[in-house]
N, C-alpha and C positions, 0 to 999 in steps of 0.2 A: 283748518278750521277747528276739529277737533283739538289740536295741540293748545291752541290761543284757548279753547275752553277749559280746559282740562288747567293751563298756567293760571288762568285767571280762579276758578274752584280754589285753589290750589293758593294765592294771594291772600282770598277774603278767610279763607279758611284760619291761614297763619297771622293775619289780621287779627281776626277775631279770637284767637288764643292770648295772641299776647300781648290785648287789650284788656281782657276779662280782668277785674282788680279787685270789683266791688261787691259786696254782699249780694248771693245768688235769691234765687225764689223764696219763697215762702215754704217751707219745710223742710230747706235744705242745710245744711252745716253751717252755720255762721253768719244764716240769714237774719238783716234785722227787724222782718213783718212782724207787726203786730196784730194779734187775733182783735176783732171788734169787743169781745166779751172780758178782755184782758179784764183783772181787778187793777193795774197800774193806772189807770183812767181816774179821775177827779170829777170832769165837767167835757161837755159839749158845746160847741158853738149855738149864741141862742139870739142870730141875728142875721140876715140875709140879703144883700143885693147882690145883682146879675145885670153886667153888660154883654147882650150876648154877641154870636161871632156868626159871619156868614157857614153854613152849610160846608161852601165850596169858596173859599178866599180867591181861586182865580175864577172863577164863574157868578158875579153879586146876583145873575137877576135868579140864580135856585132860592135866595132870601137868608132868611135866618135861620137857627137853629129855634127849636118851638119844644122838647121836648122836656117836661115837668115844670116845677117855679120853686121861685127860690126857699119855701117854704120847706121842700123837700130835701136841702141840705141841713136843716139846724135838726137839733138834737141827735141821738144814737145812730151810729151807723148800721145799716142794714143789707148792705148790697143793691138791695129792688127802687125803693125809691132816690129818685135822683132829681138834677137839672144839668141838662147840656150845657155846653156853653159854648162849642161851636170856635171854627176859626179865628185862633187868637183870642176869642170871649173870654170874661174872666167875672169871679164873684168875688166881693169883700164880705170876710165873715166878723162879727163881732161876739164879744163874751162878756157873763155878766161878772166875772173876776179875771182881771189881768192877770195873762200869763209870764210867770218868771222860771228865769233861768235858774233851774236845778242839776242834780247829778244826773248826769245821763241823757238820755231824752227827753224834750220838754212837750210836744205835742207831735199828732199824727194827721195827716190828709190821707179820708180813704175814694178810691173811685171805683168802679164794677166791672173792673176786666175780668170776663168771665173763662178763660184759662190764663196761664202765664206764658204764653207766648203770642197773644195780643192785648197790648199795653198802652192806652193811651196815656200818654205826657203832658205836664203841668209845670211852670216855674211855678215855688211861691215866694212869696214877700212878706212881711213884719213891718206893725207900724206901733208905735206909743201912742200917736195923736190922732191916725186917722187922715194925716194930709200927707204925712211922709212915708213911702215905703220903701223898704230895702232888700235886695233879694241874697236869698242864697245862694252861693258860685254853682253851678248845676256843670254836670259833666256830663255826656256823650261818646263815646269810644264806637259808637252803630258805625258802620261802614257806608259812607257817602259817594259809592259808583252807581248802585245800584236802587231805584226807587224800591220802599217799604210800601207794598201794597195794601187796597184796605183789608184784602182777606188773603195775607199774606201772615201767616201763624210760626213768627219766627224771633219773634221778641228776645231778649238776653239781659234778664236783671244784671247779670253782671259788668257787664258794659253804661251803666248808667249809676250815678250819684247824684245826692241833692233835686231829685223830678218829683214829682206827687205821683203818683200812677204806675210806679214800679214794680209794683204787686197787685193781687188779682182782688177780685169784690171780698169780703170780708176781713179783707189784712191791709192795715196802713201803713203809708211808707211814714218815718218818725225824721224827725228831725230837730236837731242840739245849736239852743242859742252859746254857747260857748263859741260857735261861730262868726257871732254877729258883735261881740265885744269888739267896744273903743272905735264903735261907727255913731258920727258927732248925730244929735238929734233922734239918736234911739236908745230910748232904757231896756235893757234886757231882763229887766226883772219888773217889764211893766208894759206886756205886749196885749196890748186892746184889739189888735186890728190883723185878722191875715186877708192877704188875697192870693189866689190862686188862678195865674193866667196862662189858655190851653196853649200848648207847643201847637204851631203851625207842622207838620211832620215832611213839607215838603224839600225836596232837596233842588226844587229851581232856585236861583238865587234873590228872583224877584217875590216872591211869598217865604224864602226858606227863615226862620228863626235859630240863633246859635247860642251853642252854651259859653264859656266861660273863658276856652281857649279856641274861642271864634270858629270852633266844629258845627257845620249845619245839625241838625237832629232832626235824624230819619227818622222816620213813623209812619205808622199805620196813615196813607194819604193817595188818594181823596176820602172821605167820610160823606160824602154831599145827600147824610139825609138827617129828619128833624130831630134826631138824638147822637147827629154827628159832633168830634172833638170831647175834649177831656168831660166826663160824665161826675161832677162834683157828691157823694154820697156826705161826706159828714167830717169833720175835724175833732178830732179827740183829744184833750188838755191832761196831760200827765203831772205837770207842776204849774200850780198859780199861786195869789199870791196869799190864801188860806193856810194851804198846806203848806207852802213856803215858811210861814211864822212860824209853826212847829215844830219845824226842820231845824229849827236853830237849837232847838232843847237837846236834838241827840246828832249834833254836827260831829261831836268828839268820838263818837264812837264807829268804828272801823271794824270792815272786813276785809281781809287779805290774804293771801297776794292774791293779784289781778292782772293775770289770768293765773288761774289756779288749775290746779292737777286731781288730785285727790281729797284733798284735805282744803279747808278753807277756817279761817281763824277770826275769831272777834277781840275786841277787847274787854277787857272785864274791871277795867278803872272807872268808869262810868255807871250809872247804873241799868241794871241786867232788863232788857228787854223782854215782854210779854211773848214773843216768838220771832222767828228770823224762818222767810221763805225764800225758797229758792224757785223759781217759776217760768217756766218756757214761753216762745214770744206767742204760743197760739192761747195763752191764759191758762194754761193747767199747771197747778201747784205739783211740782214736783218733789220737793221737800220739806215740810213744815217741820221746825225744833221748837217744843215749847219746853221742856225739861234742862236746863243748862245745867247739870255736871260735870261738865268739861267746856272750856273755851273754843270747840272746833265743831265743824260740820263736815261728815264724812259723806265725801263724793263719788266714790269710786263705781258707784251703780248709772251714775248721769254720764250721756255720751256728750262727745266734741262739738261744742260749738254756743251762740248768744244764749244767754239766759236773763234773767232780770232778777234780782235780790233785793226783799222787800223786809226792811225791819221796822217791827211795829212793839212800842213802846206802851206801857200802860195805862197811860194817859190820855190814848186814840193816836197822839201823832206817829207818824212814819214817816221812812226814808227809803225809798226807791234808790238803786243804781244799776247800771249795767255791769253784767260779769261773764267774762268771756273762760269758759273749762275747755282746756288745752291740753291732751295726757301724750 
């Protein structure tokens, strides 16, 4: 008995290493959480329905999930206030400027996992018109022998890609319409509409939900109480379609290489930008250049891993991208 335990430890162990692929927690090297107070932020969700979800999806008469209204998802995120949404539940957010696809990141789903190793899960979807939605490919790598309990504090951002809930309460997980390109019946530079629907977390096969390549996704399961399932806090718009038009005044102008070492370079064919930041994903400016006597920003004091590079022109517009420092 001991043996069979000790093989099996010993399985989910090497499992779960050499699954891990995807960007870890929030504070960690190469994580891609973003802080709620980021300046990369534009606009907020400012529009809210809630279909909610049973409690306990195999037990209907515990009812629904009851806990906040949908009121409580629109504008800034905060961690505290929220709206359940319960087994399978799910909300459609709206906004009063369509969201377009920019460099990088285009928006954030945040929810209020209150440490990082319990994570409730979220597909979400994109719509232009409001009737059609299209989802993100979501991945799962969680190990499907073993049920994820509800107070079972063993979560593994790294094992998950494309979920809304992958990070803890005041960090959003982000996500790049670059992905959603040349899917008939959605403009990517004209996204009105997200919904966000909760992962069922069970791994029976009759309630189980699966991601992408047909993997059940374990979670945090049962929840069976009135603020059970994915906990919707707030959707953060990084590029719409305001700051979009603006974007086009300084398309030409580059910062490179990407990923960078030390040194990172602009061009100076164009005309010279008001400042060029450099900014970690919990919103703290890391480097501001507003002096250009030289075409470079020296990096050698910034440690390994995402950042966010924000050029601002002096005109107000700006241009956000992601940049990954690699030494």
């Amino acid at each position: 008995m001991k043996c069979h335990f000790k093989i099996t430890l010993y399985l989910l162990l090497f499992y779960t290493i050499s699954c891990a692929q995807f960007p870890g927690a929030a504070g960690t090297a190469g994580s891609t959480a973003i802080f709620k107070d980021s300046s990369i932020f534009v606009a907020w969700g400012n529009t809210c329905s809630v279909q909610r979800g049973f409690q306990n999806i195999a037990d209907t008469t515990v009812g629904f999930t009851s806990t906040g209204d949908s009121s409580l998802a629109i504008g800034h995120a905060d961690g505290i206030q929220i709206v359940s949404l319960g087994d399978g539940g799910s909300a459609i957010m709206g906004f009063e400027t369509p969201i377009t696809n920019g460099t990088g990141f285009d928006f954030a789903v945040f929810e209020n996992g209150f440490i990082d190793e319990f994570l409730e899960l979220a597909f979400v979807e994109v719509s232009s018109d409001g009737i059609n939605f299209f989802r993100f490919k979501a991945t799962s790598n969680t190990q499907t022998d073993v049920q994820v309990g509800p107070f079972d504090y063993n979560a593994d951002a790294t094992l998950m890609n494309n979920l809304a809930g992958k990070y803890r309460a005041m960090y959003g997980t982000p996500f790049e319409l670059d992905e959603m390109i040349g899917i008939p019946d959605l403009n990517v530079d004209s996204i009105s509409y997200i919904k966000v629907i909760d992962v069922v977390g069970s791994i029976n096969p009759t309630y189980a939900t699966y991601d992408q390549n047909n993997n059940m996704i374990n979670e945090h399961y049962p929840t069976p109480y009135p603020q059970g399932g994915f906990d919707l806090d707030a959707i953060g718009v990084i590029h719409n379609s305001l700051n979009s038009i603006k974007e086009i005044t300084i398309a030409q102008l580059k910062v490179y290489p990407n990923p960078a070492s030390d040194k990172l370079y602009f061009n100076q064919n164009q005309q010279l930008p008001a400042s060029i930041e450099i900014i970690d994903l919990s919103g703290q400016i890391i480097i501001r250049l507003s002096d250009f006597n030289s075409p470079q920003i020296d990096l050698s004091s910034i440690k390994n891993g995402m950042y966010l590079c924000k050029i601002n022109m002096r005109d107000g517009s700006f241009k956000t991208q992601k940049l990954m420092i690699k030494k």
